[in-house]
DOKOL-422802 format. One record per residue (C-alpha): residue in one letter; z, x, y. Coordinates in steps of 0.2 Angstrom, whole numbers, padded with zeros to 4 digits, always signed. Each point is the difference from the previous one (the first is absolute). Example, Ala and Ser with C-alpha at 12.3 -4.5 7.8 and 13.67 -1.06 7.14 Angstrom:
# residues 2
A+0039+0062-0022/S-0003+0006+0017/
END
This chain:
# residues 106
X-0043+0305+0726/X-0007+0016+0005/X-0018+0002+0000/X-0012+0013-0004/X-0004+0000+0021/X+0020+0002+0005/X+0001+0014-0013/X-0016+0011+0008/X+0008-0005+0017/X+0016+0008-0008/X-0007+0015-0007/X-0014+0002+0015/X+0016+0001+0013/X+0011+0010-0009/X-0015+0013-0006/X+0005+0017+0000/X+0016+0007+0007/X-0007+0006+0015/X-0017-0009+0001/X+0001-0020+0000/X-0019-0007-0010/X-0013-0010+0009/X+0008-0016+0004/X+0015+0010+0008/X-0009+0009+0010/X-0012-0014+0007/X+0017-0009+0004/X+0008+0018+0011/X-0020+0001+0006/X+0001-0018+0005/X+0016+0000+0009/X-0003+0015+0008/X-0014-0006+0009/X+0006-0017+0005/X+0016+0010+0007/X-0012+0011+0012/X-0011-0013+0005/X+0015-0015+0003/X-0003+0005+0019/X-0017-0008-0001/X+0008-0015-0006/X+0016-0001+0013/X-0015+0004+0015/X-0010-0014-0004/X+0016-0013-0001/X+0008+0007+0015/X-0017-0004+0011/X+0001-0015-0008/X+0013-0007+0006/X+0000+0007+0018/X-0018-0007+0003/X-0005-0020-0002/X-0019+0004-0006/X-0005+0000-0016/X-0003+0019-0008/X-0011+0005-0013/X+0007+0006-0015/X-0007+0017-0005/X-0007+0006-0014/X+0017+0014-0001/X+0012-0016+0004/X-0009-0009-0016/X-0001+0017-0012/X+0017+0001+0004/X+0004-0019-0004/X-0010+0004-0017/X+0008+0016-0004/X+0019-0008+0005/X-0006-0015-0014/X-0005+0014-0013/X+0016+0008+0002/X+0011-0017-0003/X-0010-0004-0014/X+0006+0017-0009/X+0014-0002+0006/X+0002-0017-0009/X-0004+0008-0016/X+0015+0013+0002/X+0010-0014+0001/X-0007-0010-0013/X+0002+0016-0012/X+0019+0002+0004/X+0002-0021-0003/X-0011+0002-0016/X+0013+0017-0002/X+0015-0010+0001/X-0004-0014-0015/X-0005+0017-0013/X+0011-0006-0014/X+0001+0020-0003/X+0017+0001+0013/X+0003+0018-0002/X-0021+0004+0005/X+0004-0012+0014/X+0016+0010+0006/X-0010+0016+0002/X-0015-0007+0006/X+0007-0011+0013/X+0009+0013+0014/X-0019+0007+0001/X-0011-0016+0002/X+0015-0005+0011/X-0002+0014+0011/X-0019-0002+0002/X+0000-0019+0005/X+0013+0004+0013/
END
């Protein structure tokens, strides 16, 4: 059953035509800066494995972690809006809504 929560998401992603609301944007913001800072990331696994000592992990290696974590968690609750979607007893809402919320989780 759909919940207030997976409706706001709903509305909040699909806000304006042109301009997505809060939670949409957080989610482009949030990907957008894992995407440009991924190199952080791959450097720190690469020295890794080519040297046997223990490195520290940075405070960027763990923001990153953190910000990764964030980025799954709302990207568990697009998906749990389109399995929620999927048992709307209203089929013909769920055949319009679903090729959107579709499109965002993939």
């Amino acid at each position: 059953m759909l919940t207030y929560e997976d409706i706001a998401l709903l509305v909040d992603l699909f806000y304006l035509p042109f301009e997505h609301g809060a939670q949409g944007v957080q989610i482009l913001q949030e990907f957008y800066w894992l995407k440009n800072n991924g190199f952080i990331v791959s450097e720190y696994r690469r020295k890794r494995q080519t040297s046997n000592e223990q490195t520290n992990v940075s405070a960027e290696i763990n923001e990153w972690y953190e910000r990764a974590a964030k980025f799954n968690d709302m990207t568990m609750l697009i998906g749990r809006l389109l399995t929620r979607l999927t048992f709307c007893k209203n089929r013909s809402l769920l055949y319009e809504l679903y090729p959107y919320v579709w499109d965002i989780k993939g």
